[in-house]
N, C-alpha and C positions, 0 to 999 in steps of 0.2 A: 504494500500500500504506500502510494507517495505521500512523504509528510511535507509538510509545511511551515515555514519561518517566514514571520512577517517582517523580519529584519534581513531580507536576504531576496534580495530581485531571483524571480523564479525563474526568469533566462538561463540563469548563471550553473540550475539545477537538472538542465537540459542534455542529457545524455550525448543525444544528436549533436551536438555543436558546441561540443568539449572543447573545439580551436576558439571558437571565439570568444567563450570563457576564460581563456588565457591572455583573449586581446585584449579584454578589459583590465585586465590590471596589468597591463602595461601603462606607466605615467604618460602626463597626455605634450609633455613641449616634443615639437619635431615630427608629427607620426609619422610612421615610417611611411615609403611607397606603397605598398599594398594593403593600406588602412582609408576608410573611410571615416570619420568622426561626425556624426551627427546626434546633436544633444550628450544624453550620457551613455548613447549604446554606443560603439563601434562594427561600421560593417565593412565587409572585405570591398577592396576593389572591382571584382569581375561578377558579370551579370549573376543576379539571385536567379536558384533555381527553387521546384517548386518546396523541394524539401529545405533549402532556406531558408522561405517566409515561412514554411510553416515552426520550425524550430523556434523563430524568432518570435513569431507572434503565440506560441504556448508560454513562452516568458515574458512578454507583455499584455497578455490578456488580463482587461480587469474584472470577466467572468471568474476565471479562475482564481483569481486574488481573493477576488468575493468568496469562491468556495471555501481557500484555504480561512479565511479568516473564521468563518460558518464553522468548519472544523473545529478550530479552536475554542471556537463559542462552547460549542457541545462537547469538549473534552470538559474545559471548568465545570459545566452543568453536572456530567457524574460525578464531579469531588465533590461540589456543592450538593447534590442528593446524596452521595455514601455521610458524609461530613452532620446532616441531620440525623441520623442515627445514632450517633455517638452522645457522650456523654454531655450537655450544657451547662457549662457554670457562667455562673452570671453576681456581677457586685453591685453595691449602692455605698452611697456615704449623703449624708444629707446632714446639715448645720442646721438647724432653729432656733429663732433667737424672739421670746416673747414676751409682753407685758399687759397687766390687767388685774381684776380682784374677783375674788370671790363671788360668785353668785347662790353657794349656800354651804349646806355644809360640808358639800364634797370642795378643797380645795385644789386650787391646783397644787402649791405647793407648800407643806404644812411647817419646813425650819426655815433657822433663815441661815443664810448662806455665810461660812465665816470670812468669805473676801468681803462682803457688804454688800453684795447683790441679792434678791431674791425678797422675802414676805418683812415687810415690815410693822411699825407695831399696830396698824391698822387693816393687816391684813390684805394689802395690795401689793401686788408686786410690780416693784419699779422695773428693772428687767434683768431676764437669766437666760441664758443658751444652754443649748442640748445638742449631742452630736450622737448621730445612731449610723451605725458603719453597719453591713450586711453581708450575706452572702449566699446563694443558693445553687443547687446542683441537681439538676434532673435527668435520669438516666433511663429512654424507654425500653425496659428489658425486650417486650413482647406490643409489637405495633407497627400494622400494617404488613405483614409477612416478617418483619423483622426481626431476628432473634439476639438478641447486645448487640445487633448492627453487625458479627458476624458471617451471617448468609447471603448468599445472592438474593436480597430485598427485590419486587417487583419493583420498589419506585427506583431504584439506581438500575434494573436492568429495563426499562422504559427509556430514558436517559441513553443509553449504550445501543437501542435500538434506534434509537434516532439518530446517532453517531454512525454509527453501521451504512443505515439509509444516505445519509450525505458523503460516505466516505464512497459509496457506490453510483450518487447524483454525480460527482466532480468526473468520475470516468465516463461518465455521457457528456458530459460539460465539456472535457475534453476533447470528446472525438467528434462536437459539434462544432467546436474552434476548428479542428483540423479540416474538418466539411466547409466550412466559412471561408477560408483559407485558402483551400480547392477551388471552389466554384468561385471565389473572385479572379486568381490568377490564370483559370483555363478559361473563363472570359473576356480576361483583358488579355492576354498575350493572342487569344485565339482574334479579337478585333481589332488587336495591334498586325496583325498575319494577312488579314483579311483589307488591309488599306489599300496595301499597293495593286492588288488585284479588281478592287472596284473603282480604285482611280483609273486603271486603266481601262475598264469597261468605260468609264465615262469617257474618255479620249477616245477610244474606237465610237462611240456613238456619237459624239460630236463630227468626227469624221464621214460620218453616215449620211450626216443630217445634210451637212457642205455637201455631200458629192449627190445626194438626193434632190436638194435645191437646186443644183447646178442641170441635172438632168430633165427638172420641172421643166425650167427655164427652157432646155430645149425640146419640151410638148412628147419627152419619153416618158414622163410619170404624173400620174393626177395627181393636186393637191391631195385628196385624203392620205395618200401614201406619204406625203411628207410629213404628215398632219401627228397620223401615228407615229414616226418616229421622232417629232420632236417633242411627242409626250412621254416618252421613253427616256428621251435624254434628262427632260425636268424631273422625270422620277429617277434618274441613276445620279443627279445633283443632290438631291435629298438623301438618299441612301447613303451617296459618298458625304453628305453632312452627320448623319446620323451615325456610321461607324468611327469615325471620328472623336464625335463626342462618347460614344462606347466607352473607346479606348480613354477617353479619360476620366470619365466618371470611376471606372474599373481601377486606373494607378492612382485615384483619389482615395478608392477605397480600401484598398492595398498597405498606402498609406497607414491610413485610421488604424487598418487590422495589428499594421506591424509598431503600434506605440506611437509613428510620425509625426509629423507635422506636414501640412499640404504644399508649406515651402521646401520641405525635405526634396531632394534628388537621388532615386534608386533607379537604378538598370536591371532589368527583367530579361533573362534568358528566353530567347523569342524559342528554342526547341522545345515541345509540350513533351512530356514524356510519352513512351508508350505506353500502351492497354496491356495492364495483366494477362496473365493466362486463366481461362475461364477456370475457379476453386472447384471443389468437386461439392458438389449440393447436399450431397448424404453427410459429410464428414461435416459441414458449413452450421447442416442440420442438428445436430445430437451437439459437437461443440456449443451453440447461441443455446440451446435447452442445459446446457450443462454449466454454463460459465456467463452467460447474458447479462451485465449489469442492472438491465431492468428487472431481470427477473429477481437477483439478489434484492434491489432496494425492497421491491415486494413482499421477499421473504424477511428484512427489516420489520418493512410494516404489520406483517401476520404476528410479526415477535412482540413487535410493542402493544399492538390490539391483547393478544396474549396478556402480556405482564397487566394491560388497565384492566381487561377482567379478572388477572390474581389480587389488584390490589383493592378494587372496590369487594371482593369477595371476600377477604380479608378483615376486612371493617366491619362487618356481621359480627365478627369475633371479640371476647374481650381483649382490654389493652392491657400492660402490666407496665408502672414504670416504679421507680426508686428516685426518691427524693428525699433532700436533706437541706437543712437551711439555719444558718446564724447569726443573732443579731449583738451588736456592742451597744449599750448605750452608756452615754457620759453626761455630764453637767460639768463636766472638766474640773471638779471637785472628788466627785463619787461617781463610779461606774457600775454597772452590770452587765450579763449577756444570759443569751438564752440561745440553746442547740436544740434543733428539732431536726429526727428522720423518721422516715418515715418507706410505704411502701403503698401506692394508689392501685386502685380495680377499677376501670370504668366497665362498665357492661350494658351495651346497647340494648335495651327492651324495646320499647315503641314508638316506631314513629311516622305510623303510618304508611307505613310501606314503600317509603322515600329512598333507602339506600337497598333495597331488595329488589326495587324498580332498576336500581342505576346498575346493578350485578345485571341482571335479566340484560338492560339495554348491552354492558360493554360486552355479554356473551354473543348478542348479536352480530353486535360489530365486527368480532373477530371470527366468528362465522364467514361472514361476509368478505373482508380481506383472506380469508383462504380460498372463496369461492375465486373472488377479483386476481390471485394469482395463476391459476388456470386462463382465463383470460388475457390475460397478460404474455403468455405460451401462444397464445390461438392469434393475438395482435403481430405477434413477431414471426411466427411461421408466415404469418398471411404476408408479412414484408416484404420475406426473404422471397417466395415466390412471385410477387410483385416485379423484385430488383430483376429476376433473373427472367422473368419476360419482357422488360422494358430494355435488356442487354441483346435478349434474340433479336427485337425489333429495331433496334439501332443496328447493330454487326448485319443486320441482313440487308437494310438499309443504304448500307455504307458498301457491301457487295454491290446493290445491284447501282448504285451510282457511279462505282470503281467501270463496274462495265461501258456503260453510257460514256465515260467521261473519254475510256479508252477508242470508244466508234467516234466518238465526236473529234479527236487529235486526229484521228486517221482523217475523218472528213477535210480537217485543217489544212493536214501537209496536203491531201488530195488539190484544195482548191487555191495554195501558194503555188503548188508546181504547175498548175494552169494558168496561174495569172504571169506568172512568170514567162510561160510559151503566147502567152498573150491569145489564148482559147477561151479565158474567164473573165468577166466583168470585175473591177476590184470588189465591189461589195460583198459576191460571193464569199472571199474571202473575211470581209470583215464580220459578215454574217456570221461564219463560218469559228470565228472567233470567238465572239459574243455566245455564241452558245455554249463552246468549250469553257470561257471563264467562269461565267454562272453556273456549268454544271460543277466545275472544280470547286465551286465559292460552294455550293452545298454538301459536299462533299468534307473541307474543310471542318461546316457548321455540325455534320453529321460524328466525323471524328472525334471534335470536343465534346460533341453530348455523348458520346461513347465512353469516355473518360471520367464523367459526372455522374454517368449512372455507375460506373466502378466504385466511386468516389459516394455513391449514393448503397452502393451496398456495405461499404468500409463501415459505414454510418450505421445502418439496419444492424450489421451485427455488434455492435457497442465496443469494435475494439476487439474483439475475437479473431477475427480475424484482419488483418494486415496486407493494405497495399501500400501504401505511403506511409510509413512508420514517423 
């Protein structure tokens, strides 16, 4: 289980990127050539790849910050519940300082004091202090399951179930950083890839447009033919506006994920990695049923439903504590004290059927968090198969555009080597072009959703299994 230090940037605890836990504490006058410095990270010189940002940004995540601190929370919460078990001593000291007379025959105070304070010969007292020092100690032998605070108590194992649940939340938190991570960078690199090829669509199309115009002009082509392809070129404008801003909304966001600043400057490895090898489903299957972090936090929550029905059931029962207490009192003249111990019974009779209600309910509940984790099994199978049809249909996708793209080159060089013998209209070829780009440009779009849904099953199984570690 990863622990956490809130005194210790979580970067620095990042297995993955052990070098540049080293760069950082190197002093910062001079950095060397192969250092980047920005703010208090340091990043290497040569394009991020994806494993990278993702390294970088599980040490800068302030999801996961939040986890660890959450953690934290819930470690003190079980000392603080094992810690009310134990024995409570508690003091007092209190000074009073009083004057007044009699009101009958009970006085208050019946000598007189031989400093000169206290009843004089009328019976009033000018004034005299008192000081009473205390002290008390209560010890529940028997309360709430608790036996001298000895046993696994339901309430400190409530506390521990809730620790449990978060320590199994932070590895979903995790692999959703890394998902985050993923799907920014195969977006932006994949619309950073995709620039030059739709600029160039729109340069062949503008080319279209001139040489279509020109051919108007000489009563070869009706206006409607120019009509269409100068709407075509207005929409491959927008297009090449739009992937543009893609690509930077995408290194904006990149930015954000990796701790940045939007002034920051990072270089991004334009090559996307490749596509896994398809895992085997069976092995994928019984692994996420055997080790699934949702399914743990679940089995958390069944635990702690568990302990609230041992401790409300508990309370039906009597209490047994040990108690003991002593008092000083003084006049700063004359003192006394008094010791009392003692041994209390409480024993719930009636009330209505108030706490035999709230037994009955927490039985339910935890009923019900047993039922809720079966479900939770049926959630995750149904994912898994999800992911792995959403991979057939892209890989098949991406086959039969692979094919297309390949008739459509051939058609290319077909109609360059005619224009070239001068048997072809140029447009042919430009035609001939424009289809090739676009089918490539899908092609392109198709391989990075291919990567995403990897990247989306990496996700479904909670870290069980591993594509981009």
């Amino acid at each position: 289980m990863t622990k956490f230090n809130p005194h210790r940037n979580l970067f620095l605890g990042s297995s993955l990127i052990g070098w540049v836990a080293i760069l950082l504490l190197i002093p910062p006058p001079g950095s060397p050539a192969g250092e980047v410095r920005t703010h208090n990270l340091i990043l290497p010189r040569h394009p991020l790849t994806l494993r990278d940002c993702i390294a970088i940004a599980l040490g800068e995540s302030p999801k996961l910050e939040a986890s660890g601190f959450d953690l934290l929370a819930a470690g003190w919460e079980i000392r603080a519940a094992r810690a009310l078990l134990w024995p409570n001593l508690t003091g007092s000291a209190t000074g009073e300082g009083f004057s007044g007379e009699s009101t009958g025959k009970f006085g208050i105070v019946n000598t007189t004091s031989p400093s000169g304070g206290g009843v004089n010969t009328s019976r009033n007292v000018d004034f005299a202090g008192i000081g009473l020092f205390g002290g008390k100690l209560i010890y529940p032998v028997f309360k709430d399951g608790s036996i001298f605070g000895f046993n696994d108590a339901p309430a400190v194992e409530i506390k521990r179930a809730q620790k449990d649940a978060l320590e199994w939340t932070t590895h979903l938190t995790r692999e959703d950083v890394i998902y985050r991570v993923t799907e920014v960078f195969i977006d932006t690199v994949s619309a950073q890839n995709r620039v030059e090829p739709i600029d160039r669509r729109l340069a062949l199309l503008e080319r279209s447009v001139d040489i279509q115009k020109e051919e108007q002009q000489k009563g070869l082509l009706l206006p409607a033919d120019v009509e269409v392809v100068t709407k075509q070129l207005g929409s491959a404008r927008s297009l090449s506006t739009i992937i543009h801003q893609q690509a930077d909304a995408g290194y904006l966001g990149l930015l954000r994920l990796l701790g940045l600043q939007s002034s920051d400057h990072i270089r991004l490895n334009n090559t996307l990695p490749g596509p896994p090898s398809p895992p085997d489903a069976a092995q994928l299957f019984h692994t996420m049923l055997a080790r699934h972090p949702s399914l743990l936090v679940q089995l958390a929550n069944v635990n702690k439903a568990k302990q609230d029905y041992r401790l409300e059931n508990y309370r039906l029962y009597p209490s047994v504590a040990l108690h003991g207490s002593g008092l000083y009192v003084t006049d700063f003249d004359t003192d006394a004290h008094d010791l009392v111990g003692g041994v209390t019974v409480s024993i719930p009779i009636w009330d209505f059927g108030a706490q035999l209600n709230t037994v009955r309910a927490r039985r339910d509940t935890y009923a019900a968090e047993q039922a809720r984790l079966g479900a939770v099994g049926n959630d995750l199978a149904s994912d898994l198969v999800k992911a792995y049809r959403e991979i057939y249909e892209t890989s098949e996708s991406i086959l039969r555009h692979e094919g297309e793209a390949g008739k459509l080159d051939r058609d290319l060089r077909v109609a360059q080597s005619q224009q070239q013998q001068g048997i072809a209209p140029p447009l042919t070829a430009i035609d001939a072009e424009l289809a090739l780009v676009s089918k490539q440009e899908e092609l392109a779009i198709e391989r990075a959703r291919l990567l995403l849904r990897y990247a989306e099953l990496q996700k479904a199984m909670g870290g069980t299994w591993k594509w981009i570690p």
